[in-house]
DOZAKE-466684 format. One record per residue (C-alpha): x negated, y negated, z. Coordinates in steps of 0.05 Angstrom, whole numbers, padded with zeros to 5 digits, always signed. Layout:
XYZ/...
This chain:
+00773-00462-00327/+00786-00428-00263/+00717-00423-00212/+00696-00348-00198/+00693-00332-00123/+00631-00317-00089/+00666-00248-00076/+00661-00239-00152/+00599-00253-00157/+00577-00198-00103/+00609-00155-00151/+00578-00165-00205/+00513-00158-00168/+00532-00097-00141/+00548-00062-00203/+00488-00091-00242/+00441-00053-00186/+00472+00013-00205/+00454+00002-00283/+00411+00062-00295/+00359+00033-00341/+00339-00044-00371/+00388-00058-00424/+00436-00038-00386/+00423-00088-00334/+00423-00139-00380/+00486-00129-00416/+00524-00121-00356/+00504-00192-00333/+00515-00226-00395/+00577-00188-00408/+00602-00194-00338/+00594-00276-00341/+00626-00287-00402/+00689-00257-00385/+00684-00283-00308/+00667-00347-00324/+00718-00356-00392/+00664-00384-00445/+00640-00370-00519/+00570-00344-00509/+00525-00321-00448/+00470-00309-00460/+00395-00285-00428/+00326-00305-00446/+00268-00268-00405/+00195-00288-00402/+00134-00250-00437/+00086-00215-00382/+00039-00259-00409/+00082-00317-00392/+00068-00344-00470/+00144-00338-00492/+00211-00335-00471/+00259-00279-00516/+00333-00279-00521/+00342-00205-00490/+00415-00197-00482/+00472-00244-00509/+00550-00240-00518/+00565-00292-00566/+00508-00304-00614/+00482-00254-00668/+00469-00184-00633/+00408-00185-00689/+00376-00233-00655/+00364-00199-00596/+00288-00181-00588/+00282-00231-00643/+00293-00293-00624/+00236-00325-00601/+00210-00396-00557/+00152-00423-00531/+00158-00443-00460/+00166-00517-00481/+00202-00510-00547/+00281-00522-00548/+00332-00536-00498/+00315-00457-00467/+00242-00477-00467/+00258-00542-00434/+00291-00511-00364/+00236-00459-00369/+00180-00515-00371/+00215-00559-00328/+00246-00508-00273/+00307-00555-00284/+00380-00545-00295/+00402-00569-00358/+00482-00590-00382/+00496-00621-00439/+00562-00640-00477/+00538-00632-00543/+00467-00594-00543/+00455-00606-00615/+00453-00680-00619/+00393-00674-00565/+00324-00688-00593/+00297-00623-00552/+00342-00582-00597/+00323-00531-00638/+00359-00481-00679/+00344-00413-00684/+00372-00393-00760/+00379-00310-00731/+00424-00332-00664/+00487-00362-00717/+00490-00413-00647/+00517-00471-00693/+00586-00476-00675/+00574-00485-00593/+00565-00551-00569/+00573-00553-00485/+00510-00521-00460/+00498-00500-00393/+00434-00463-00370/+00387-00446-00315/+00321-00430-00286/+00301-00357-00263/+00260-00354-00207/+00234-00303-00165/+00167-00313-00115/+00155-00387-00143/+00152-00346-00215/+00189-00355-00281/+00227-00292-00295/+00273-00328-00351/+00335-00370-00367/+00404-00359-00359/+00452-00404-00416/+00526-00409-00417/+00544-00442-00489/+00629-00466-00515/+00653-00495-00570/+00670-00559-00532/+00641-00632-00535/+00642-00644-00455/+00597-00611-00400/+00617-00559-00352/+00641-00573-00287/+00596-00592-00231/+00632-00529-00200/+00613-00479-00252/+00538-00506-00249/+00535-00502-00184/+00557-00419-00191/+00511-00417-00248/+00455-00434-00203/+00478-00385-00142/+00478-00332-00195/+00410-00342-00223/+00387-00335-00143/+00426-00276-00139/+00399-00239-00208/+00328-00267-00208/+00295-00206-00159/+00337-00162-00201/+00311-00179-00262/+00239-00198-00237/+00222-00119-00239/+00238-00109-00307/+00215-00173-00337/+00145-00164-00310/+00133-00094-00329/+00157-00112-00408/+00192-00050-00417/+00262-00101-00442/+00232-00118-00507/+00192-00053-00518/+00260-00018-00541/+00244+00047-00543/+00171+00062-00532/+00151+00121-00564/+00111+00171-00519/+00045+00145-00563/+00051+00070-00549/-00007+00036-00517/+00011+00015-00437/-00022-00014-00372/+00008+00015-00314/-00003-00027-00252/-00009+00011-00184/-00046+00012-00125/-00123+00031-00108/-00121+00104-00091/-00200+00124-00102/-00248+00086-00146/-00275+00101-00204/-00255+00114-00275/-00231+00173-00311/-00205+00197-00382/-00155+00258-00406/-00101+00281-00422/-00029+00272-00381/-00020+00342-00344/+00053+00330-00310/+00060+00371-00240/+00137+00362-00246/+00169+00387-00181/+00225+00433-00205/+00272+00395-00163/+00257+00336-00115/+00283+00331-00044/+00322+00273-00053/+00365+00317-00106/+00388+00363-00050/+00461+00355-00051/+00495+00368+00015/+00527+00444+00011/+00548+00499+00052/+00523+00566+00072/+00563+00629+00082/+00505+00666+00120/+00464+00624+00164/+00427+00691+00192/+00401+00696+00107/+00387+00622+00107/+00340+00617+00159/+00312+00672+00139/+00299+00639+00072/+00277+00584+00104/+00219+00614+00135/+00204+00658+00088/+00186+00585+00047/+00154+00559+00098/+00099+00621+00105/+00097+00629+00037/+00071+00554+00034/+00028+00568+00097/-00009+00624+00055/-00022+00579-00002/-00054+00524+00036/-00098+00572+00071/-00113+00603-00007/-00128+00526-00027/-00169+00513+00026/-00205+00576+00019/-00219+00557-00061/-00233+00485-00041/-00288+00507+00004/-00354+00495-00038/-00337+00429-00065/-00301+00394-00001/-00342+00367+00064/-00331+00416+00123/-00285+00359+00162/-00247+00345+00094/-00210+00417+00118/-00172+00381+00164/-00126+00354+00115/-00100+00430+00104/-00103+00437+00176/-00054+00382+00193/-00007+00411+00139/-00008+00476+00172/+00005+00435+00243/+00069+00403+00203/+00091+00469+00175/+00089+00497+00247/+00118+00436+00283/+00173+00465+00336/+00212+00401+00304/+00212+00432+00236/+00240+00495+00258/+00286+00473+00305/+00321+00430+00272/+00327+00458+00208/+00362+00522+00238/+00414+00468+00288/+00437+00443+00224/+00439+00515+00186/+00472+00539+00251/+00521+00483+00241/+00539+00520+00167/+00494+00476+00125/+00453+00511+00069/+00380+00521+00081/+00353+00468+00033/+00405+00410+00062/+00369+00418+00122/+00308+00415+00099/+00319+00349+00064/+00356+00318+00131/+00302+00340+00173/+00239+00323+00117/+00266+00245+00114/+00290+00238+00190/+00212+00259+00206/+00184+00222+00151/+00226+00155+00173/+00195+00152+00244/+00126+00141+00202/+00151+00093+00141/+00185+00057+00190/+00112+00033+00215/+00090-00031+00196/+00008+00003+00192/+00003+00019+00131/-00045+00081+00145/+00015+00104+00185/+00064+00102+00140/+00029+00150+00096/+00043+00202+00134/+00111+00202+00113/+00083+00214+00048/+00063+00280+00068/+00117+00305+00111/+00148+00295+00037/+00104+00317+00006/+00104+00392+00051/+00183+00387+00051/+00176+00389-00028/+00132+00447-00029/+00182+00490+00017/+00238+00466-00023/+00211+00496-00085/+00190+00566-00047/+00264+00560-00020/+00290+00561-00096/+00249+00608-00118/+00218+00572-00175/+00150+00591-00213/+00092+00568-00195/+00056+00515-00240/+00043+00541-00304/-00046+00557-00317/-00038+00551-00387/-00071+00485-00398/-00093+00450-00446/-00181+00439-00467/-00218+00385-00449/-00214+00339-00390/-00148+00328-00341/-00106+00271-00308/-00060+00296-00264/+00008+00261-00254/+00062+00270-00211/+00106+00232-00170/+00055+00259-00101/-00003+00318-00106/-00007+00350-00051/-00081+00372-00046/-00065+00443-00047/-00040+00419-00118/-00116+00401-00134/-00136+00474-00116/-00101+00509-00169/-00139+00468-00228/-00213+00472-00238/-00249+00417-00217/-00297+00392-00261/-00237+00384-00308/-00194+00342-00272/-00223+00265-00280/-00163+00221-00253/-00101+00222-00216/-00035+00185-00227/+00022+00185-00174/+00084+00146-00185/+00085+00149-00105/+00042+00145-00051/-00008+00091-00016/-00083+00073-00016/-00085+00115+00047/-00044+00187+00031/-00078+00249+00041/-00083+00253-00036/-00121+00190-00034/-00173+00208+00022/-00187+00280-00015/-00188+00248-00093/-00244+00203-00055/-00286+00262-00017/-00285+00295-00088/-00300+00241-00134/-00244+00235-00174/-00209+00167-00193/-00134+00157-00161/-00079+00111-00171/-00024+00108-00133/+00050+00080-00134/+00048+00076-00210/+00115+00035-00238/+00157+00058-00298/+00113+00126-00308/+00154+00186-00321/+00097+00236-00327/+00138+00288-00371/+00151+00242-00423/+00074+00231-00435/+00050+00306-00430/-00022+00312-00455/-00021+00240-00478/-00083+00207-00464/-00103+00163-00398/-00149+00123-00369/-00143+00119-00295/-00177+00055-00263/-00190+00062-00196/-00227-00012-00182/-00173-00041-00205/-00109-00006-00189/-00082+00013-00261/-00070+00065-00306/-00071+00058-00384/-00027+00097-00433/-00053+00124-00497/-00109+00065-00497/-00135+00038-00570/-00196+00068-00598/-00235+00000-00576/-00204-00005-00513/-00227+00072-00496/-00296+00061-00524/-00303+00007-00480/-00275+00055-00414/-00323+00108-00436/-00383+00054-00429/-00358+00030-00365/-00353+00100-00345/-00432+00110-00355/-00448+00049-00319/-00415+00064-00261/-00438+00129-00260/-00514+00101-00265/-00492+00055-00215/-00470+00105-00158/-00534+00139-00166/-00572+00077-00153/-00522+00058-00088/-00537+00139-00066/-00614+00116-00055/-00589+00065-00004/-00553+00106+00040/-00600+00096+00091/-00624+00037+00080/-00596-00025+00126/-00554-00069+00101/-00602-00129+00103/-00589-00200+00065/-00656-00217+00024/-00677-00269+00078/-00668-00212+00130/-00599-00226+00163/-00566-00144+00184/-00507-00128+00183/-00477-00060+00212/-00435-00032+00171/-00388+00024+00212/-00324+00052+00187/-00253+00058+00194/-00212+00130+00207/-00158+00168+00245/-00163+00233+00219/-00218+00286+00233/-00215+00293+00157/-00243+00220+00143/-00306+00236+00190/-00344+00262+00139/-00338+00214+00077/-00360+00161+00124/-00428+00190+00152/-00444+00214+00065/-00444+00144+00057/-00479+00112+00113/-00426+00081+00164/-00469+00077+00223/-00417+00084+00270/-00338+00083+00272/-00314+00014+00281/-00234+00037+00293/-00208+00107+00315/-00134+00102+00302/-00110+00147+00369/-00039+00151+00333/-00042+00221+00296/-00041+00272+00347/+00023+00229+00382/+00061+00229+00313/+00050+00284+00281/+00081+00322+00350/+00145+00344+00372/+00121+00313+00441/+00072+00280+00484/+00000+00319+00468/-00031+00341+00520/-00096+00320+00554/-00125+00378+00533/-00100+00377+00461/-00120+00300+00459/-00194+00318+00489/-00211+00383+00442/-00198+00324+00378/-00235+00271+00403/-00295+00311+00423/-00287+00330+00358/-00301+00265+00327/-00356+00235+00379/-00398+00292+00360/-00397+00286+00293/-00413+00213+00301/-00467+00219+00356/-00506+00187+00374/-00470+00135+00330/-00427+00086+00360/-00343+00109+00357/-00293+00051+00380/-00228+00091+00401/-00165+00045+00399/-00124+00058+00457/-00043+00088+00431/-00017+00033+00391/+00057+00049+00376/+00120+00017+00402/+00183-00010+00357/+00148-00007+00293/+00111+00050+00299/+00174+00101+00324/+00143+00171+00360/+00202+00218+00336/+00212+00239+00409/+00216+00171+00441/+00266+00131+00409/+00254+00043+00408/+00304+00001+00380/+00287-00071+00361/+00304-00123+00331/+00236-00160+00312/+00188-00097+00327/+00138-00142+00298/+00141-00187+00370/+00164-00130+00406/+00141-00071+00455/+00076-00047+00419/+00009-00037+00428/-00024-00050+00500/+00049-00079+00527/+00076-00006+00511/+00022+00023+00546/+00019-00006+00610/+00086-00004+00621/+00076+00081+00600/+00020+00086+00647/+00017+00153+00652/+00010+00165+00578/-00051+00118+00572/-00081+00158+00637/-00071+00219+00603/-00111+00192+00531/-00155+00144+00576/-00179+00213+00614/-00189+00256+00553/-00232+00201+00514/-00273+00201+00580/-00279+00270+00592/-00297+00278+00503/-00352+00223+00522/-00379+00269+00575/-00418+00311+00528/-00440+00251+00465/-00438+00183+00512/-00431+00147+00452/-00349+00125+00462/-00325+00049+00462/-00259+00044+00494/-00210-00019+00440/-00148-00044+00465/-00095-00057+00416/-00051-00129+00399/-00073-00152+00471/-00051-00225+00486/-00050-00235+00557/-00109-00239+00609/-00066-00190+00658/-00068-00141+00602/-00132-00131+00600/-00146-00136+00670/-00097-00083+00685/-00121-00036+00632/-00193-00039+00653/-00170-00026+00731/-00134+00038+00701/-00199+00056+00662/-00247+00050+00729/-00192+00096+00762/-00202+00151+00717/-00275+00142+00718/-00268+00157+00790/-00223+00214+00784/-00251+00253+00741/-00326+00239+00776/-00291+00264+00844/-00264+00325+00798/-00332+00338+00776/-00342+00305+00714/-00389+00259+00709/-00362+00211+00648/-00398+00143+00664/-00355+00072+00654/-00352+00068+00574/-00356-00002+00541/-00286-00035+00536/-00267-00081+00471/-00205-00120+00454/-00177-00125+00392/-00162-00194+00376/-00101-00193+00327/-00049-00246+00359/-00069-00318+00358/-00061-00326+00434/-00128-00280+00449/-00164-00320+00400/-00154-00380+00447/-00152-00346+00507/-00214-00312+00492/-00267-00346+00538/-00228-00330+00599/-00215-00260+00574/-00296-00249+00560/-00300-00233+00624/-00266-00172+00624/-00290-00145+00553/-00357-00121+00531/-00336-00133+00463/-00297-00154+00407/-00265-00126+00343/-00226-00167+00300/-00166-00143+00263/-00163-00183+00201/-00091-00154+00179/-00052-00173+00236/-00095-00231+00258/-00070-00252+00181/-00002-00231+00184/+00008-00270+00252/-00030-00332+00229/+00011-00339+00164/+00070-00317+00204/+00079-00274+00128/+00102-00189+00122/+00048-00175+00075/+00103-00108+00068/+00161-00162+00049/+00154-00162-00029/+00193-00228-00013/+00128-00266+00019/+00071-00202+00006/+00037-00254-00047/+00032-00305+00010/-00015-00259+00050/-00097-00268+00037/-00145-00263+00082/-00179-00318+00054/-00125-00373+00065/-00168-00433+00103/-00131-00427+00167/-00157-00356+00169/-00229-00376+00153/-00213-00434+00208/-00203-00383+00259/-00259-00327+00241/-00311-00386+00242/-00282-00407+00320/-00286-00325+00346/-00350-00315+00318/-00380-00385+00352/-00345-00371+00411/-00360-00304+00415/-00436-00317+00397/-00438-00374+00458/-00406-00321+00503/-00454-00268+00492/-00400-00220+00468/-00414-00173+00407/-00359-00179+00350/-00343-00135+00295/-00288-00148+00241/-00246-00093+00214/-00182-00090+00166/-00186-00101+00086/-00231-00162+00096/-00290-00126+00118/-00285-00092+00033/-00271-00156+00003/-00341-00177-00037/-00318-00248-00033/-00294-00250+00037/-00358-00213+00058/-00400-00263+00037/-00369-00314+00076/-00370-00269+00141/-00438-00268+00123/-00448-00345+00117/-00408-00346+00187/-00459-00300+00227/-00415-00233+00227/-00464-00177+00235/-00420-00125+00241/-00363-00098+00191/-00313-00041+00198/-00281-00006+00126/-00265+00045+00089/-00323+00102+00078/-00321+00090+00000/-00333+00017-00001/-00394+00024+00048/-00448+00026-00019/-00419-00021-00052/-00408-00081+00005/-00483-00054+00027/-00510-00067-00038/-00478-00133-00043/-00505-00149+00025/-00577-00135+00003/-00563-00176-00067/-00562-00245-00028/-00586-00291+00021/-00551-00314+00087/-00586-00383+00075/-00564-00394+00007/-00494-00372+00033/-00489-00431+00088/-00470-00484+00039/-00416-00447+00006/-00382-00438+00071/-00391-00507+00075/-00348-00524+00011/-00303-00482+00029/-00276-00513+00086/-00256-00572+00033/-00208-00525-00001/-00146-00534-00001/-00116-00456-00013/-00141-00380-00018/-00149-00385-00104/-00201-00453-00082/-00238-00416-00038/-00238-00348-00088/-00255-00397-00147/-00299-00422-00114/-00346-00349-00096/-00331-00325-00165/-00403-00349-00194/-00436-00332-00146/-00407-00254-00150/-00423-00255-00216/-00490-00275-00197/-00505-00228-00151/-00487-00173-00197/-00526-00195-00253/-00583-00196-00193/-00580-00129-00196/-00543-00107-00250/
């Protein structure tokens, strides 16, 4: 038999990832091998969800009745073997083996050479890939040895479809019971029926075309663009009795994308150029959106989201499509789209809508931070959803945990409906401690201050008690520009937000952008960004930008005096030496100017291992700390917790992690420095309560887990906590040390269930 070239096996790759749906996928591959690799049968068995059973799910060769039939446990047969064993397996004759077992539907009786491998994708079992012929001798070392590049090659392919089941669900009807995994959007839980906002036509449908006119184009153009100005100012005008006063900044930084100079300008260079109105929309609508997804913070890349999510709005005015329809159905609403814009939310009424679905989107879109100021359960980035196929089906959105279920059993939703009234007794109970500390039962506090970078998340945080804000992200007003903001533009935001806080505490991070986080008007091209020119490095060597933001926070500080000046991803002593000398210069400025601002407290984050171990000979420079527990996580675990590849590698409770928050916080305690810990940690219940065990008295998170991380606070005692830290430092990987807090969650929430 001749050997297939690696060349041919790119090909078949290639043309498998253009298969529009899963059995196509899966007959290419087995029908691609056979005839590339000259045998009797080929042959694919993929593994359950549950990881229970493998099931033949494509075959050329055996019975075409027995796919979706034919059926193993993970140890049973020769198939079962490799899948138990994560071995290769080739035999002369597979039927004289004792793991043998024939399956009467397959008709597999006249093959006797037997070749077949593992899939594996992440360390997980995806399925098995089998070669079978009619002869009495094994194959070739050399067709193995493809056989095995191939399964490599195919395994992240198939890993998306194997683990959502949809391959041996043939054709589910639009009432078939689902789970929908996703991400967190806004918590809660909610039940109704699908309502589809189905955008007439997407962006990324915008063909490339022509325009005979570009004087009529642009003036479509705008025409769209005003027409979806005066609809976000209606929305926000209807909004206006059930959203907190600062939540109206969400509209207001559409309006500032609808007017950016950017927008404009480039749209009519390309119409100029003889390209139709709505091609240059979609070039210029991705281009901006790219400088933002190409971030590596994930709050940051969200604001792609809506520069898509505005560019889709225009597009529709631009083709003159109707509005969405207002006949709708009784009784209670999910809405489900691919994004919903929140001047989508305005047009339904809403006590009726009780969940959101979005096949797009983050934890940390717009969407997300207005479905949480109003109360109503989110989930984002839904897989496999096509909302109008499941119009006015029935949903339950679950918000704790990040999925959505389809047309959910009569049990099942009895059960939801329960949970429903518990939480909502629950909420009420968390609303009476608002303003109560967050105080252990043997009297340990902890201040619990929150995370933000909009104006819009300022109010969310004080309705549910952040004493403070533990990170300002400084990055909006630079990307949402067509250039450097002024002093004065940068000044009239951040006084914005120190009053609202005051006298509360408000830790402003210093700009942190550079190679991964690309301003659309300064171009940086790297080829780690990761390692690269971010944070404080890209600062100092832009002096004059950090002046500019350094003097504005100052001067906004005037008024409140209740600013604390972070430094981002510092890792050198000069860094931080340097910054502070330009901080102490503006002081002095501006006092000689008039304006008396006062030296603010100055904090460094400490995200890169070096300022961990550096950090006594930094204290001296630094009146206090804040932890980053993201990037101090990503850089420990050298692992892209946005690589899908190595994502499942990243937890912040791996021991080296715990290792290292135990030295800061001892350190930082025999240095007299105050520390505060921010990043997804700080709304972790289990890694909370061993911050809590370490002696952190001071956590920075999102607004909406501030009750419930309070109330777990004030459920247990710091003493009792000790010796669990202590046992923990035995363990041996993250699912020890979870395993290992599980009981005593569960404790705590009977405590006060």
């Amino acid at each position: 038999m001749q050997q297939p070239s690696l060349k041919a096996l790119t090909t078949i790759v290639e043309e498998i990832s253009r298969s529009g749906n899963p059995e196509a996928i899966m007959s290419r591959i087995v029908q691609q091998l056979r005839a590339l690799l000259q045998v009797d049968v080929c042959s694919l068995y993929l593994c359950t969800p549950d990881q229970q059973h493998l099931i033949l799910a494509a075959t050329e060769g055996l019975s075409a009745s027995a796919v979706g039939q034919a059926r193993l446990q993970l140890d049973e047969g020769l198939v079962g073997h490799i899948a138990a064993s994560l071995s290769t397996l080739n035999l002369g004759d597979a039927p004289t083996d004792d793991r043998f077992v024939f399956i009467p539907e397959t008709h597999e009786m006249p093959y006797h050479r037997f070749l077949g491998v593992p899939l594996l994708h992440l360390r997980k079992l995806v399925g098995v890939l089998v070669i079978q012929g009619r002869e009495r001798i094994p194959f070739a070392q050399e067709t193995e040895a493809f056989m095995i590049t191939v399964a490599s090659q195919l395994a992240g392919t198939l890993y998306s479809l194997q683990s959502q089941g949809n391959w041996y669900e043939r054709a589910p009807s639009s009432s078939a019971y689902r789970r929908l995994k996703g991400q967190k959007g806004a918590p809660g839980i909610g039940v109704g029926q699908i309502w589809p906002l189905r955008p007439h036509r997407s962006l990324d449908q915008v063909a490339e075309a022509s325009c005979s006119d570009p004087t009529h184009e642009r003036e479509a153009l705008e025409t769209a663009i005003q027409a979806v100005a005066d609809d976000l100012e209606s929305s926000s005008s209807h909004l206006d009795q059930h959203l907190p006063t600062d939540v109206h900044a969400l509209f207001n930084v559409y309006q500032m994308m609808l007017q950016s100079p950017e927008l404009h300008r480039s749209c009519c260079e390309l119409i100029d150029t003889g390209k139709s109105a709505a091609w240059a929309l979609r070039q210029t609508v991705e281009r901006m959106a790219h400088q933002f997804q190409q971030s590596e913070d994930p709050y940051l890349q969200a604001r792609g989201e809506d520069i898509h999510n505005i560019g889709q709005r225009v597009l529709n005015q631009l083709l003159s499509r109707d509005s969405l329809s207002k006949t709708l159905p009784e009784g209670d609403l999910i809405l489900a789209a691919e994004l919903i814009s929140i001047a989508d939310l305005a047009e339904f009424p809403l006590q009726r809508i009780q969940g959101i679905a979005c096949t797009r989107g983050s934890t940390l879109s717009h969407t997300a931070i207005v479905a949480n100021a109003l109360g109503i359960p989110a989930v984002m980035g839904l897989d496999s959803f096509e909302p109008e196929q499941h119009a006015q089906s029935q949903m339950v959105v679950d918000g704790h945990r990040g999925e959505c279920i389809l047309n959910p059993p009569a049990a099942l939703l009895h059960e939801y409906r329960r949970m429903i009234n518990e939480d909502q007794r629950f909420m009420q109970d968390l609303e009476r401690l608002r303003d109560e500390p967050a105080i252990s039962r043997d009297g340990f506090e902890v201040s619990l201050l929150t995370n933000t970078g909009l104006l819009a998340d300022v109010t969310p945080g004080l309705q549910h008690g952040a004493e403070g804000v533990g990170l300002y992200r400084s990055e909006i007003p630079f990307m949402i520009h067509d250039g450097f903001p002024t002093e004065q533009e940068q000044y009239s935001l951040y006084a914005k937000v120190l009053h609202a806080y005051a006298p509360r505490p408000v830790s402003m991070r210093t700009l942190d952008v550079g190679g991964d986080k690309q301003l659309p008007y300064f171009d940086i091209s790297e080829t780690n960004p990761y390692l690269g020119w971010r944070g404080i490095r890209f600062s100092l060597d832009n002096a004059q930008l950090l002046i500019t933001q350094v003097r504005a926070m100052l001067r906004a500080n005037a008024e409140y005096g209740n600013l604390k000046l972070l430094v981002p991803m510092v890792s050198r002593i000069d860094e931080i030496q340097t910054f502070r000398r330009h901080v102490e210069k503006a002081v002095s400025t501006l006092e000689r100017e008039g304006v008396g601002v006062g030296m603010p407290p100055i904090g460094m984050m400490i995200e890169v291992p070096s300022a961990m171990l550096l950090l006594p000979r930094l204290a001296p420079y630094v009146d206090f700390v804040s932890i980053g527990s993201n990037d101090l996580t990503q850089y420990l675990l050298a692992v892209d917790r946005n690589n899908p590849r190595v994502a499942s590698l990243f937890d912040h409770l791996h021991p080296a992690v715990l290792v290292a928050l135990e030295q800061i916080q001892k350190q930082c305690e025999s240095l007299g420095l105050p520390v505060s810990l921010c990043g997804e940690m700080a709304s972790d219940p289990a890694a909370v309560l061993l911050l809590l065990a370490m002696g952190y008295d001071c956590l920075s998170l999102s607004a909406f887990n501030i009750p419930r991380i309070k109330h777990l606070i004030r459920s247990v005692s710091r003493e009792e906590l000790k010796p669990l830290l202590e046992s923990t430092r035995l363990c041996q990987s993250e699912a020890d040390v979870r395993s290992l807090i599980q009981p005593l969650l569960e404790a705590a929430a009977r405590r006060h269930g």
